[in-house]
C-alpha positions in Angstrom: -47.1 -115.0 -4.6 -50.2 -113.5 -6.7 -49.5 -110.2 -7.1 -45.9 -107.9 -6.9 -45.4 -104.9 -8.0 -44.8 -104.0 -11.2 -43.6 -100.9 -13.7 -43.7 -101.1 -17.7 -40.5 -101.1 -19.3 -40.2 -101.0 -22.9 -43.8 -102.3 -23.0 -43.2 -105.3 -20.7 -44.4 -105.0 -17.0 -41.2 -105.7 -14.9 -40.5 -106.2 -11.3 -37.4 -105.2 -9.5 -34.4 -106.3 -6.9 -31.9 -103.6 -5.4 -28.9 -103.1 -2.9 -26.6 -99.9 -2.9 -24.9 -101.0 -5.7 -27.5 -102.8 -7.6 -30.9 -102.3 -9.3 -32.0 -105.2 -11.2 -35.4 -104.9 -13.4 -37.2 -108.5 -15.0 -39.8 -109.3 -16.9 -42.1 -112.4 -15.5 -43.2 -113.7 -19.2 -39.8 -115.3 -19.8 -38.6 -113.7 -17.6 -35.7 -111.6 -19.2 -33.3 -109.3 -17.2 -33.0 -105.6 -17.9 -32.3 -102.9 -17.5 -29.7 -103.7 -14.9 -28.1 -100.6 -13.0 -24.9 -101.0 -11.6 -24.6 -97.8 -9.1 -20.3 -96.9 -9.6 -18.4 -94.5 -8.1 -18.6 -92.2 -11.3 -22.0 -92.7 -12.1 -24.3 -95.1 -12.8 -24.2 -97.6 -15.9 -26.7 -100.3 -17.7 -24.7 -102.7 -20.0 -27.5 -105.2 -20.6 -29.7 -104.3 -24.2 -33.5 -103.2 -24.5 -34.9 -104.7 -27.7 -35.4 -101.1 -30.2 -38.9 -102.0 -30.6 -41.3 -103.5 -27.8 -43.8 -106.0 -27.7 -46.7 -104.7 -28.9 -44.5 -102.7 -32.2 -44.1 -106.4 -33.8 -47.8 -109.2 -32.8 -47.0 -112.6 -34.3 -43.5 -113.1 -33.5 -42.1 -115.5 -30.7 -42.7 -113.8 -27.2 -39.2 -114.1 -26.9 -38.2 -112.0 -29.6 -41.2 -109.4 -28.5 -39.3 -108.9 -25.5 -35.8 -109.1 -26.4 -33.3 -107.8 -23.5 -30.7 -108.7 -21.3 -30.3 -111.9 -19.9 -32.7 -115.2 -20.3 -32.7 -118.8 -19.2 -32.5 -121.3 -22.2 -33.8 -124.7 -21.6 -33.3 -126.2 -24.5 -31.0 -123.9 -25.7 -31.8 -123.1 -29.6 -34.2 -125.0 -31.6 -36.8 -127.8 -30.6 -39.1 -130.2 -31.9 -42.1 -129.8 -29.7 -41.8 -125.9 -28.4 -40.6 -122.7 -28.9 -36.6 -121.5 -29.6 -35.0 -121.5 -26.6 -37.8 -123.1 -24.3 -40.6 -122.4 -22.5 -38.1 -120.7 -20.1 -37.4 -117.9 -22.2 -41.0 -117.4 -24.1 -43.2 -118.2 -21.2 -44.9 -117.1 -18.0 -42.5 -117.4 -14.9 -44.5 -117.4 -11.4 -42.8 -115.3 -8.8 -42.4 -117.8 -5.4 -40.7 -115.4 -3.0 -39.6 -111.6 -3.6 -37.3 -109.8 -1.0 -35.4 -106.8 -1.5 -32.2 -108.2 -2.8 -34.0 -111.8 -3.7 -36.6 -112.8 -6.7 -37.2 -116.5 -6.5 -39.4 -118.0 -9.9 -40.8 -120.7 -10.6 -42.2 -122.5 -14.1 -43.4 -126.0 -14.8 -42.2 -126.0 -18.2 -44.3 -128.6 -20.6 -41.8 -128.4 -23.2 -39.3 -130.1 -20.4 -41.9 -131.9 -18.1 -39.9 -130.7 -15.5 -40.0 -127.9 -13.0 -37.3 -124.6 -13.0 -36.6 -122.6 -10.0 -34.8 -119.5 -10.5 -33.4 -117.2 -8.3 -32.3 -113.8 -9.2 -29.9 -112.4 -6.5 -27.7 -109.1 -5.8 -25.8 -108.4 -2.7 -24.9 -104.9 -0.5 -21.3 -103.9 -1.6 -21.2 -105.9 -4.7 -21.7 -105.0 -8.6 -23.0 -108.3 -9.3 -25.7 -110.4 -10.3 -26.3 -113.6 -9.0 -28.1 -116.6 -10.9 -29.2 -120.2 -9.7 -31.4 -122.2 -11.9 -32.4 -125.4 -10.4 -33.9 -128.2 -12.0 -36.2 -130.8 -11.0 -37.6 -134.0 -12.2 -36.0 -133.5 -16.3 -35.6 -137.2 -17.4 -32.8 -137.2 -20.6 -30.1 -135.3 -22.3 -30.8 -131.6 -22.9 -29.0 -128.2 -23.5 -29.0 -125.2 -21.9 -27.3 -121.7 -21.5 -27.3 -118.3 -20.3 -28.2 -115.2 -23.0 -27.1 -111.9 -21.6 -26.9 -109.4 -24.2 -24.8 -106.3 -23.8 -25.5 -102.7 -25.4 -22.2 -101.6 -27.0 -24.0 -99.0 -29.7 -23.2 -96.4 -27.0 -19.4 -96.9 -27.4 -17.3 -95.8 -29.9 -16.3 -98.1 -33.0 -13.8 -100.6 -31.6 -13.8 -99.3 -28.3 -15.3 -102.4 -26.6 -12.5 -105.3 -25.8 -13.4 -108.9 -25.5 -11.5 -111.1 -23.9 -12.0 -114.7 -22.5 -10.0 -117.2 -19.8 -7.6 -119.7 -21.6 -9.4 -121.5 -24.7 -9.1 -125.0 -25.8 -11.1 -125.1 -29.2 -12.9 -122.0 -30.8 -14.8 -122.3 -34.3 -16.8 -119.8 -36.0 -20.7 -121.6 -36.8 -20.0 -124.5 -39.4 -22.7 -123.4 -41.2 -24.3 -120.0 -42.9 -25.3 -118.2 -39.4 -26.9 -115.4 -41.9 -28.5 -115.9 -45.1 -28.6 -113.4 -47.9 -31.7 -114.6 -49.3 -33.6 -113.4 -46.0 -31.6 -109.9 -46.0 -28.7 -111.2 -43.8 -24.7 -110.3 -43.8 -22.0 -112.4 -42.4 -18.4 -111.7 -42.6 -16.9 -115.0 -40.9 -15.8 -118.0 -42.7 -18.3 -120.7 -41.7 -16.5 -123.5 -39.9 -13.3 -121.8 -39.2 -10.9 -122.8 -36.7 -9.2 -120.5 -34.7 -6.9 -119.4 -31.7 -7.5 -115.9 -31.4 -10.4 -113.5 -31.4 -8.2 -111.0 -33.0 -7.6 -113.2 -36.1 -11.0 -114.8 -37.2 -10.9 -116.2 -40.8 -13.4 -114.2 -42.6 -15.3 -114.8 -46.1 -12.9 -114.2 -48.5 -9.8 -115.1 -46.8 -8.9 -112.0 -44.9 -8.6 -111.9 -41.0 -11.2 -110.1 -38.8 -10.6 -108.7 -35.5 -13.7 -109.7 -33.4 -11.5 -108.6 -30.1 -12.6 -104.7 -30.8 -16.6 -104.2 -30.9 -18.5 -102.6 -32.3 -17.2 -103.3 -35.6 -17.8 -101.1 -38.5 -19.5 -103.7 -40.5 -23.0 -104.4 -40.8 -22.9 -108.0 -39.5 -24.4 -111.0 -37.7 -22.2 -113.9 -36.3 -21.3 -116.6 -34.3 -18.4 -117.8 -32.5 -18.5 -121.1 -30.0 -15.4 -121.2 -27.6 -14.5 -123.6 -25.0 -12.5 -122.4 -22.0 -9.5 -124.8 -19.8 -10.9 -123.2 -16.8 -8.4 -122.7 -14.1 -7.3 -124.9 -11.2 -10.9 -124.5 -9.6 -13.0 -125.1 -13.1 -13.4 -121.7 -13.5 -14.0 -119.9 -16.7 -14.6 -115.8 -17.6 -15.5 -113.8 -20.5 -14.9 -110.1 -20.5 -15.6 -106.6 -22.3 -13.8 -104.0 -21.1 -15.1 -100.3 -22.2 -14.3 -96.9 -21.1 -15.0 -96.7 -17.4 -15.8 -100.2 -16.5 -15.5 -103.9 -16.8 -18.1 -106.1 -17.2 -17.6 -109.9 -16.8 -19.2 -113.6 -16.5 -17.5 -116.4 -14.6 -18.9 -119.9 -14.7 -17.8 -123.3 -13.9 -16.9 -125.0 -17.1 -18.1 -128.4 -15.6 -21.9 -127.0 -16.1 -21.1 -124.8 -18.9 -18.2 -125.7 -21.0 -18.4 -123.2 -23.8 -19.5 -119.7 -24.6 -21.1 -118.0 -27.3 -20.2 -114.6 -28.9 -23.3 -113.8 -31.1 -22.7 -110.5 -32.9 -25.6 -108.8 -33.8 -24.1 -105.6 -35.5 -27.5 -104.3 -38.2 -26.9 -107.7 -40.2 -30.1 -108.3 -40.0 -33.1 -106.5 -42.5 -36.1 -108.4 -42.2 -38.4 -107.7 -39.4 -38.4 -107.0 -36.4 -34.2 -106.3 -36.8 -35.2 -104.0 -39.3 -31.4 -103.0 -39.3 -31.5 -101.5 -36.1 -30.3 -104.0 -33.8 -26.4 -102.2 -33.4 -23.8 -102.9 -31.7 -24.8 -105.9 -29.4 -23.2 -108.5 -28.4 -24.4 -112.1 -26.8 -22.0 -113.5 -24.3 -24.1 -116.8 -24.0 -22.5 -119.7 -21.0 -23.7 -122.8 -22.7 -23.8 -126.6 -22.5 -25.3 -126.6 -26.2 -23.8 -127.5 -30.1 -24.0 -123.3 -30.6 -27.6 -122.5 -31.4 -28.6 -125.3 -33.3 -31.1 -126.6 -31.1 -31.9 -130.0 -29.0 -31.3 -132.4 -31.5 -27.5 -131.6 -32.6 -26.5 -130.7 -29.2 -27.6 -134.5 -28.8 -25.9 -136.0 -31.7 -22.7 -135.1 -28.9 -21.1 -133.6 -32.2 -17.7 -132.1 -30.0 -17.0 -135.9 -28.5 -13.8 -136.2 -29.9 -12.6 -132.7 -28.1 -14.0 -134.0 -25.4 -16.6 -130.7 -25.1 -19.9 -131.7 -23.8 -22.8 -130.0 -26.2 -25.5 -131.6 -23.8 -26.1 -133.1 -20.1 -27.6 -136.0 -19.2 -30.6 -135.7 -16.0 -32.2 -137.7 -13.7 -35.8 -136.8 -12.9 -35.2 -138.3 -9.2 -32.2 -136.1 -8.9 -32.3 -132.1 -8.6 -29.7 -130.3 -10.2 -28.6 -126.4 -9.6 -26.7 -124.4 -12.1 -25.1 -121.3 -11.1 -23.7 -118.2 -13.3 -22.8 -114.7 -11.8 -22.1 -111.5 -13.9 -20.5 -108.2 -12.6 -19.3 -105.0 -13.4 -16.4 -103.5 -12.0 -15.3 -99.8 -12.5 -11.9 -99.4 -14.3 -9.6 -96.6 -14.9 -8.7 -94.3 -17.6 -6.3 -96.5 -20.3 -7.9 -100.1 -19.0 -7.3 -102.4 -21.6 -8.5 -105.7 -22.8 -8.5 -108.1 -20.0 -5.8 -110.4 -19.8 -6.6 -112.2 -16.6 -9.4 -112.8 -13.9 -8.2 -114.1 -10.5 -9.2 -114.9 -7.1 -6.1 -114.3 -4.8 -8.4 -114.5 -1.4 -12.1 -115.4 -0.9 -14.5 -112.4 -1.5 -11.6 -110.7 -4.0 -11.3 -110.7 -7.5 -8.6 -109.3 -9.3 -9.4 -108.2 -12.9 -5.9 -107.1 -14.8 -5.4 -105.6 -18.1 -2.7 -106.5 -21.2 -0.7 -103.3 -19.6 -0.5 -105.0 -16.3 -3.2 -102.9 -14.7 -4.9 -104.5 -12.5 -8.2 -103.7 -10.7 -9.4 -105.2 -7.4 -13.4 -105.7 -5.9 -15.6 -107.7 -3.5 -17.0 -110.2 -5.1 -18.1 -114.0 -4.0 -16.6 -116.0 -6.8 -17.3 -119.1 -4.8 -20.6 -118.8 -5.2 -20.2 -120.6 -9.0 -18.0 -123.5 -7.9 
């Protein structure tokens, strides 16, 4: 397809996918999702971030950083040798196959890989949900990869977001400095600390931090790897509940055996974060050594906990990834999320740490 339709938002022509209960907006260069409107019953809401600046406020950066927003494909995931942070996937030029109402199917022949990506960008009638395949073809060798949706929390209250996350087997905070002072950075985690729950991180200086209520008073960037059992069917959820909804990721933790919590809370001075970046949160689905790019994620670093920080391809044998994130409304008092299920096919059954539980269409199968 040559030519679809387009609109500029914040300074990035974008092209768009809807149902009744779902708008989805995406950029082709990289091809980033967001805005993302999820039509509830009380109104309508847009959890994924816009960048606060746009590409044309900041030339010379990475295109990726230009365009900043919701959710991106990372192949590698982090640094590489031989191309940009994150890939070609998230910096360059995605071609647009096939476009349907409710359907977006792209396309790149990524150099940096020498392999071919075909991604398709799905919502479906009766369903807050967002559907994502990524299919790869003819990668020869051990890579990472990941998801990088990033949610807007600045509109909330201090403390008012809740994060939560299926059963975890191993959860460390980045082993080394994730932000440096020298460059105008602030980090309040303890570098390399082990722990069990989000609600008692070690923190510099020896004090716990509760990274379980966002956003967090503190001026601060961090990261947090955590690697999820997954339940009898392999699969694994991360959640933040807010006032009036839920909004959620489920994976299989076969293709993605960990997730990434990057906190990106004003930490940052130096440009283009300038200070502004507030209250977001990555919720990144990886098969990656946290952000530290190709080459640790191959040094299999986790082996002895048995947590895969690459995957090994076959050029003569195509391989399909699936994600799917949703947003379901909640009611007054929801708490944290304690559990995700899936009593029948098409239901999901969301409950809170009071026992409240909330139920919604939804095909989880589509992940396993």
């Amino acid at each position: 397809m040559n030519t679809i339709p387009t609109r500029v938002i914040n300074g990035e022509p974008s092209f768009s996918i809807a149902t009744d209960t779902v708008t989805v907006w995406m950029t082709l260069r990289g091809n980033h999702i967001a805005p993302v409107i999820f039509h509830l019953p009380q109104g309508d809401v847009t959890p994924y971030s816009l960048a606060p600046w746009t590409p044309t406020d900041h030339l010379g950066i990475d295109p990726l950083l230009e365009m900043l927003r919701g959710d991106f494909w990372c192949m590698p995931f982090g640094a590489q040798p031989d191309g940009p942070a994150h890939g070609e996937a998230a910096n360059a030029q995605w071609n647009c196959v096939e476009l349907t109402e409710s359907t977006a199917h792209l396309r790149i022949h990524a150099q940096d890989l020498g392999a071919q990506i075909d991604k398709f960008v799905s919502v479906r009638e009766g369903q807050t949900a967002l559907f994502q395949e990524f299919r790869i073809s003819g990668l020869q060798g051990s890579f990472s990869y990941g998801t990088h949706p990033i949610l807007d929390l600045s509109q909330f209250p201090f403390e008012a977001a809740r994060i939560s996350t299926g059963a975890t087997r191993w959860a460390s905070v980045f082993p080394d400095l994730f932000s440096r002072a020298e460059l105008g950075e602030n980090q309040v985690l303890e570098p390399g600390a082990v722990f069990d729950n989000l609600s008692e991180i070690p923190a510099i200086g020896g004090e716990a931090f509760d990274l379980s209520r966002y956003p967090t008073t503190t001026p601060h960037e961090d990261l947090v790897m955590l690697t999820q059992r997954g339940d009898e069917r392999g699969l694994g959820w991360t959640a933040v509940s807010v006032p009036g909804y839920v909004w959620f990721a489920l994976k299989n933790v076969k293709d993605f055996p960990s997730t990434l919590l990057w906190v990106s809370n004003g930490g940052r001075t130096q440009n283009p974060w300038n200070g502004r970046h507030l209250g977001r949160l990555g919720v990144e689905d990886v098969c990656s050594f946290f952000h530290e790019g190709l080459e640790a994620s191959r040094q299999d670093r986790l082996a002895h906990l048995g947590i895969a920080t690459a995957r090994e391809f076959n050029a003569q044998t195509d391989i399909s990834l699936r994600v799917l994130q949703s947003v379901v409304p909640s009611p007054t008092g929801f708490g944290r999320v304690a559990t995700i299920e899936m009593p029948l096919p098409n239901i999901v059954r969301i409950t809170d740490e009071f026992g409240t539980f909330i139920e919604q269409p939804l095909d989880w199968e589509y992940v396993i």
